[in-house]
MIDOSE-1310 file (N, C-alpha, C; in nm, 2 decimals, decimal comma, always signed):
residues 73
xxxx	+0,08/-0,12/+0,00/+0,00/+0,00/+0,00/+0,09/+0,12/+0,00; +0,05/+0,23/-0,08/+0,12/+0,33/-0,11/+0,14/+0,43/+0,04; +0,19/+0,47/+0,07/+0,20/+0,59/+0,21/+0,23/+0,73/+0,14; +0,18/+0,81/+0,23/+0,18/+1,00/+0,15/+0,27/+1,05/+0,24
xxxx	+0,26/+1,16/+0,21/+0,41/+1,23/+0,28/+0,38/+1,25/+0,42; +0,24/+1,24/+0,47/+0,26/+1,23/+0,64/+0,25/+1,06/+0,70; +0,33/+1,01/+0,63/+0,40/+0,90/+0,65/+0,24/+0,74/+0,69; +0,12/+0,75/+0,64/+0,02/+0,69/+0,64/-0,03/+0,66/+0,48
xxxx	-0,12/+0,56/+0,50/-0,16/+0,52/+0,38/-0,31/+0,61/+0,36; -0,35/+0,67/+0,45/-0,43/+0,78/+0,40/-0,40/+0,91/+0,47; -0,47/+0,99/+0,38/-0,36/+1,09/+0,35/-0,44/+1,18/+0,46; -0,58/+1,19/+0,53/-0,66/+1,28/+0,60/-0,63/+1,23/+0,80
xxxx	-0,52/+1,09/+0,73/-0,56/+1,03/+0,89/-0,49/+1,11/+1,01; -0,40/+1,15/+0,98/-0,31/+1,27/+1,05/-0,42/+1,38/+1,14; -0,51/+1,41/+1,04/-0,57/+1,56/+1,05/-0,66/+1,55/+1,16; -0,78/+1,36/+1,14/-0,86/+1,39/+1,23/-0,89/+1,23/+1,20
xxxx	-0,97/+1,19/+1,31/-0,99/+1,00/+1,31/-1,11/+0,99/+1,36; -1,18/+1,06/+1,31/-1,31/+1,03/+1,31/-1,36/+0,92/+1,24; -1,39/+0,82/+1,29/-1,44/+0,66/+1,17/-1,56/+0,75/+1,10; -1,66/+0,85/+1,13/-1,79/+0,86/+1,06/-1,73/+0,91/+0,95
xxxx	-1,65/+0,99/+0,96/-1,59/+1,11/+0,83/-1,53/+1,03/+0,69; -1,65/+1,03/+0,60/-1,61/+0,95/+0,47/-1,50/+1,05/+0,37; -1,44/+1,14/+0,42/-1,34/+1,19/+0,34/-1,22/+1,17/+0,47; -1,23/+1,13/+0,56/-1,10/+1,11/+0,68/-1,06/+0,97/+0,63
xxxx	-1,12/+0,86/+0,53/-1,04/+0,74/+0,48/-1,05/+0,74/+0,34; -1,00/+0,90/+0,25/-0,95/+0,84/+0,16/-0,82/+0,80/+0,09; -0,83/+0,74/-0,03/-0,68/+0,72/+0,00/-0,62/+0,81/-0,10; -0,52/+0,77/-0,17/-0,42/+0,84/-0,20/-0,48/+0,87/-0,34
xxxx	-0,51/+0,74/-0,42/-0,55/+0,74/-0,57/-0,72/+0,83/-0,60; -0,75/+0,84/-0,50/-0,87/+0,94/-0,52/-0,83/+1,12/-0,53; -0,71/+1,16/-0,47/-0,70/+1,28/-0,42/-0,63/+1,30/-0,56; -0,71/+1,42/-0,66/-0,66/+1,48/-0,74/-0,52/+1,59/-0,75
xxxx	-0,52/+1,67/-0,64/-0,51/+1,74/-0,60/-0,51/+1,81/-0,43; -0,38/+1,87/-0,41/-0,40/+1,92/-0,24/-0,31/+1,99/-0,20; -0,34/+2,07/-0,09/-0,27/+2,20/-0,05/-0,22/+2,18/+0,11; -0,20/+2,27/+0,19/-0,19/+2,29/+0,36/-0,33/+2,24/+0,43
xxxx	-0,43/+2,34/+0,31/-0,58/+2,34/+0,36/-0,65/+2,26/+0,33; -0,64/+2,22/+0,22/-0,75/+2,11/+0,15/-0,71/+2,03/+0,06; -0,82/+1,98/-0,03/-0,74/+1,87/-0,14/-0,84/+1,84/-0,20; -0,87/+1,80/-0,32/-0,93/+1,80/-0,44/-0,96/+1,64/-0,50
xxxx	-1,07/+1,64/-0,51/-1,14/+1,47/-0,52/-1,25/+1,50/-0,67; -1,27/+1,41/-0,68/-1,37/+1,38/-0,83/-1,48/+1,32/-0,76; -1,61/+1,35/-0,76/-1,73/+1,33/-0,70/-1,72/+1,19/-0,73; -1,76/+1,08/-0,63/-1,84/+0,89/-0,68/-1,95/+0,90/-0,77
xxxx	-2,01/+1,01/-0,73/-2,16/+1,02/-0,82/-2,19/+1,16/-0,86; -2,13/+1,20/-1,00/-2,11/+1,34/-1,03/-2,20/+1,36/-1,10; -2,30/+1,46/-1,09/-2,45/+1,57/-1,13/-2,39/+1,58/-1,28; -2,25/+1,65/-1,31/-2,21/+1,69/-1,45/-2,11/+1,61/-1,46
xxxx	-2,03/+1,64/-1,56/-1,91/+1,56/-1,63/-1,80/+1,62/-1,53; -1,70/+1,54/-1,50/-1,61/+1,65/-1,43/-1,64/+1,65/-1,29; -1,75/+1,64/-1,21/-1,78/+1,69/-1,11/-1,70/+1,70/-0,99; -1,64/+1,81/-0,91/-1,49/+1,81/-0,82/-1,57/+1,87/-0,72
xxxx	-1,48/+1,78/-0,58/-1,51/+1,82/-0,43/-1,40/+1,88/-0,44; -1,39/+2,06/-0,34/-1,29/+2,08/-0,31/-1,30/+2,05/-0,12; -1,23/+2,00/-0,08/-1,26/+1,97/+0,09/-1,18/+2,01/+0,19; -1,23/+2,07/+0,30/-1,09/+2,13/+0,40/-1,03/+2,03/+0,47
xxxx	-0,91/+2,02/+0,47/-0,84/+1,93/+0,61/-0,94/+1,90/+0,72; -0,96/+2,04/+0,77/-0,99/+2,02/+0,91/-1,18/+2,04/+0,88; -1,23/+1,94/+0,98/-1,39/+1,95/+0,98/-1,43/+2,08/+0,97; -1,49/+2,13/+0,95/-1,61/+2,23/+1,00/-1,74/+2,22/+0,95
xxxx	-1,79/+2,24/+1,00/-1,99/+2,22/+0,99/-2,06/+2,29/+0,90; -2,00/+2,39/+0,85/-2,03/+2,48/+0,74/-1,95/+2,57/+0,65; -1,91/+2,60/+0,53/-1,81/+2,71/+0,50/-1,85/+2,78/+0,53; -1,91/+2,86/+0,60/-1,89/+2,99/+0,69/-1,76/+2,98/+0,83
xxxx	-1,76/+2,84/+0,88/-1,66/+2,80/+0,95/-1,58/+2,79/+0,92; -1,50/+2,81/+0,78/-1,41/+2,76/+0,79/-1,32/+2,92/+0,77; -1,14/+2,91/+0,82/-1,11/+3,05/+0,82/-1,05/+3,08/+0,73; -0,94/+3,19/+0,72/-0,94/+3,28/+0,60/-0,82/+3,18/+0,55
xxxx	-0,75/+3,13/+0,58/-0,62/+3,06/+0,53/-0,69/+2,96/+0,45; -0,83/+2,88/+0,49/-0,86/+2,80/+0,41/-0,97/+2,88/+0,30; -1,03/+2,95/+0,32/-1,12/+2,97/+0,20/-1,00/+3,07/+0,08; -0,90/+3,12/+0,14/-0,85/+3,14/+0,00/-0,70/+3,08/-0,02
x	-0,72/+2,93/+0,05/-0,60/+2,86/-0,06/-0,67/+2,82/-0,17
């Protein structure tokens, strides 16, 4: 199994270990894309062609929650 640079085979496990959190076990070959803040997935079941999750590291319950470092990486 592949391991990411925070030395785990998924890449969110570091951040937070919540078992409910279906983006806290994804793995490596899903993640398009990722930064400090977030990281970039291709929807399972996409509305349009294309369809992309952008998602924060850290939980929050709403993008109104989340802070300035994350809404403009």
């Amino acid at each position: 199994m592949e391991t990411d640079s925070y030395g785990g085979s998924h890449f969110l496990a570091m951040i937070n270990t919540d078992n409910s959190c279906v983006f806290c076990s994804l793995t490596n070959d899903r993640i398009i894309d990722k930064s400090d803040t977030g990281l970039v997935i291709r929807d399972n079941y996409p509305v349009t062609p294309m369809h992309t999750l952008i998602i924060p590291k850290r939980h929050a319950e709403t993008y109104f929650d989340l802070n300035a470092d994350e809404l403009s990486d």
